[in-house]
Each structure stands twice: as structure tokens, then as C-alpha cells.
C-alpha positions as CSV (number, residue, x, y, z in Angstrom):
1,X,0.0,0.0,0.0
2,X,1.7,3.2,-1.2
3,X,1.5,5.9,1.0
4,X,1.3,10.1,-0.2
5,X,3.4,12.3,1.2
6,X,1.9,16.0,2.1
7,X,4.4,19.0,2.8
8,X,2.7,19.9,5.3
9,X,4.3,21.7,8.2
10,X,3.0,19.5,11.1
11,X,3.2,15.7,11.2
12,X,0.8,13.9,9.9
13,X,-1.3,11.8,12.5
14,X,-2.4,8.2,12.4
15,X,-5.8,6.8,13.1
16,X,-6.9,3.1,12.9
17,X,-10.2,2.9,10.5
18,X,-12.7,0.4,11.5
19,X,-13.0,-2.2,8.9
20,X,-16.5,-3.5,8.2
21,X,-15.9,-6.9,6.7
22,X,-13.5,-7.9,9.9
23,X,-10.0,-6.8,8.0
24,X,-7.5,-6.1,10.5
25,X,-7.2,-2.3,11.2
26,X,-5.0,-0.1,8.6
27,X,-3.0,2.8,10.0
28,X,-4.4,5.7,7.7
29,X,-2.2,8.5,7.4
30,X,-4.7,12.0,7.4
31,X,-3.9,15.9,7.6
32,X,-5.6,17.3,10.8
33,X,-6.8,20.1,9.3
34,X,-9.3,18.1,7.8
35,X,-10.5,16.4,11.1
36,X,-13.7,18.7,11.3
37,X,-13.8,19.7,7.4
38,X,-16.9,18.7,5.5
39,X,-15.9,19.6,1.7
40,X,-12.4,19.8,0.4
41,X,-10.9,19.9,-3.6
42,X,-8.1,18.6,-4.8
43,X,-6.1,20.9,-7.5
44,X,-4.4,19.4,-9.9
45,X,-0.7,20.3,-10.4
46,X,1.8,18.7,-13.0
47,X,5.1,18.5,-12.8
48,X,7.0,20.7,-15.3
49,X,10.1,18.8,-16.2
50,X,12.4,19.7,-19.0
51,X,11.6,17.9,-22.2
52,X,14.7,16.3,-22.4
53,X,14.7,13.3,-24.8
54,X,16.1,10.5,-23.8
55,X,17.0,7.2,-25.7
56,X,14.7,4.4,-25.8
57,X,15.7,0.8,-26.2
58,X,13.0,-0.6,-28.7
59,X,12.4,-3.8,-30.7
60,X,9.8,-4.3,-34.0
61,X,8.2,-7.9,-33.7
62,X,7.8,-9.1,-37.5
63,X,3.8,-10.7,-36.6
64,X,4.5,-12.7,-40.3
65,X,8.2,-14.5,-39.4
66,X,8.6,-13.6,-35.8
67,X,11.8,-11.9,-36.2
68,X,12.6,-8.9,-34.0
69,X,14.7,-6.0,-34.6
70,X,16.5,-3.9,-32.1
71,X,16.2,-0.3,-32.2
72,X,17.6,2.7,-29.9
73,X,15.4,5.8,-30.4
74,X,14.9,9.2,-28.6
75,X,11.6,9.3,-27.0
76,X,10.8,12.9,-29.6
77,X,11.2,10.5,-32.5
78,X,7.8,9.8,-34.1
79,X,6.6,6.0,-35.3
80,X,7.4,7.1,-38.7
81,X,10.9,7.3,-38.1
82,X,11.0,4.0,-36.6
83,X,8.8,2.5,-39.6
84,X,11.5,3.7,-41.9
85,X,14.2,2.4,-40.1
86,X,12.7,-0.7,-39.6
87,X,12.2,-0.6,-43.6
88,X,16.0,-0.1,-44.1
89,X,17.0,-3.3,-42.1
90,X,14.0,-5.2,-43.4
91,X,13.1,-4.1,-46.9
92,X,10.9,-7.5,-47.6
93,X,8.2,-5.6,-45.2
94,X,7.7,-2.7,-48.0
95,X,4.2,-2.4,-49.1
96,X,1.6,-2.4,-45.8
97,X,3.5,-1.8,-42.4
98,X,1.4,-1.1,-39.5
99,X,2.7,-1.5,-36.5
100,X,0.8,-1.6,-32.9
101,X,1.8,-0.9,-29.3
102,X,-0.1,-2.0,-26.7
103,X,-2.4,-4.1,-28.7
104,X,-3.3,-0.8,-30.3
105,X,-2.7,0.4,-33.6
106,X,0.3,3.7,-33.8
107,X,0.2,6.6,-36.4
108,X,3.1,7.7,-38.1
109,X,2.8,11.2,-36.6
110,X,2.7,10.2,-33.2
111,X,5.8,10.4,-30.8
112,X,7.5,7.6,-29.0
113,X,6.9,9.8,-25.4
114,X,3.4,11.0,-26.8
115,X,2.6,7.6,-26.6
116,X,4.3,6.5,-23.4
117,X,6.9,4.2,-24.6
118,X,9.2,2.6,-22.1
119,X,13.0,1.5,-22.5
120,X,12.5,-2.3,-24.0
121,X,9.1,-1.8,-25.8
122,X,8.1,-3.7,-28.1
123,X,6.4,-2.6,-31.6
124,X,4.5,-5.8,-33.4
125,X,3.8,-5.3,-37.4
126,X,0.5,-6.1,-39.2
127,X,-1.4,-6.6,-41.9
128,X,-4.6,-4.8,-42.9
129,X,-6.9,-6.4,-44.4
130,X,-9.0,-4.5,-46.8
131,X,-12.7,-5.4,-47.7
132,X,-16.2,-4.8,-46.2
């Protein structure tokens, strides 16, 4: 169980919650300033860090032959940088290549951190099949 940290001046205080189905007691961490508070809201506030690039370790699955190919990217490179260097080492896959991440299928335009790609992705080509 993951705990939030508040910068809060004072300590935060622990009370034990009383669990209705008979799980043991939980400390639960809790600001006192909301011991007697009957509405709050939560802002939301990101985290402005620099928009660094950094390198990516990525592989393209072949779905036909089941060959992979090793790729190290920045994460401001789009798909369509990777399609064509995918291309280059595997020239055989001209024509129709789609490729998907996460089960879903990528856009040339789209960016390796748009998309939340991870060190050690992996891509996996398709085909389309076109018809009605």
C-alpha cells in the first residue's frame, strides 16, 4: 500500500479505520486540518520537467516470421521514423507496415513519449486487411 506524502508543516497523525468486513485495522495517514472539514478539492498540479529526450531501447516484432529488430530511439522520434528504419533493415516488409503498441494500432505522426513508450518496448507489425 503506497502511501502520499503531504508537505505539510505538522506531522501527519495516524488513526486506525474500522473495517466492516473484519479486516485487520490499517494505519491511515490524514492531515488534521481536515478532522472537522466537511468539503475539500483537490487541484491538480503537474510536474513541469524539462523535455529532455532521452533514448529508448525498442524492438519491432515481425507478426508474419517472428523476427525482432533492435532499435535505440529518442523518445521525440515519431513512429514514422521508426517504420522507416525498420524498412531499411527489413526491406521484404515494403508495401503495408502497421505497427501496434499495446495491442493498439500507432500513427506515423505520433511520438514515442506522446505515446508513453518505455525502455524495452516492443512494436508488433501487421497486416490490414481491406474489404467490407
Amino acid at each position: 500500500m503506497a502511501t502520499a506524502q503531504l508537505q505539510h508543516p505538522m506531522a501527519l497523525s495516524v488513526r486506525r479505520q474500522h473495517c466492516p468486513r473484519g479486516d485487520p485495522p490499517i494505519p491511515v495517514p490524514y492531515d488534521p486540518t481536515f478532522l472537522k472539514a466537511t468539503h475539500a478539492s483537490l487541484l491538480v498540479v503537474q510536474d513541469h520537467k524539462p523535455n529532455r529526450a532521452s533514448r529508448l531501447a525498442v524492438t519491432v516484432l515481425s507478426g508474419s516470421d517472428g523476427k525482432r529488430v533492435p532499435f535505440v530511439l529518442k523518445s521525440t522520434d515519431t513512429i514514422g521514423k521508426l517504420q522507416r528504419r525498420f524498412l531499411q533493415k527489413r526491406p521484404d516488409q515494403t508495401g503495408s507496415l502497421n505497427l501496434a503498441y499495446n495491442g493498439k494500432p500507432v500513427q506515423g505522426h505520433q511520438s514515442l513519449g506522446e505515446l508513453g513508450v518505455k525502455n524495452g518496448a516492443t512494436f508488433i507489425t501487421f497486416q490490414r486487411c481491406l474489404g467490407g
